[in-house]
C-alpha positions, -999 to 999 in steps of 0.1 A, spaced: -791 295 -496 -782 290 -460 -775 320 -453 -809 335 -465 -828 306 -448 -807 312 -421 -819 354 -419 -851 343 -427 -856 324 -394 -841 353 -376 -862 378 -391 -897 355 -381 -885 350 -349 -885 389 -345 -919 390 -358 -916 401 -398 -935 381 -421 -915 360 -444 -921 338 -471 -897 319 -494 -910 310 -529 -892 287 -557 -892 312 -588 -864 330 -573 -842 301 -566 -847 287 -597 -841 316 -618 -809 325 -598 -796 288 -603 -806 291 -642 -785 323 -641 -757 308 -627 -757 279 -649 -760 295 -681 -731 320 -670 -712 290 -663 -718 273 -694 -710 301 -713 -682 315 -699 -665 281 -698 -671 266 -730 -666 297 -752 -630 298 -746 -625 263 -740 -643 255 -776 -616 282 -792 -585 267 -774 -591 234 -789 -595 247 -823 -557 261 -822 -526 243 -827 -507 234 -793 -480 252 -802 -493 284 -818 -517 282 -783 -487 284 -768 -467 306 -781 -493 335 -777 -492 336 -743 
């Protein structure tokens, strides 16, 4: 986010009209945090239904 802000001030100071709204942020931080969530507990939620040793022995 930084880095955007960051080229954002750049690009005014050159004279380009910019303008930041929150729909975008928000929808990329949903994104994120769905992947996240999804992507982690999946495989965590099927590890713990295993037995330790037959978890183990597969890999």
């Amino acid at each position: 986010m930084g880095l955007g802000l960051s080229i954002g001030a750049v690009a005014q100071a050159f004279g380009v009209a910019v303008s930041f709204a929150p729909g975008p942020v928000i929808l990329a931080f949903g994104s994120a945090f769905l992947t996240g969530l999804i992507f982690g507990y999946l495989p965590a939620y099927n590890a713990s239904r295993l037995q330790p040793a037959v978890a183990l022995a597969s890999t």
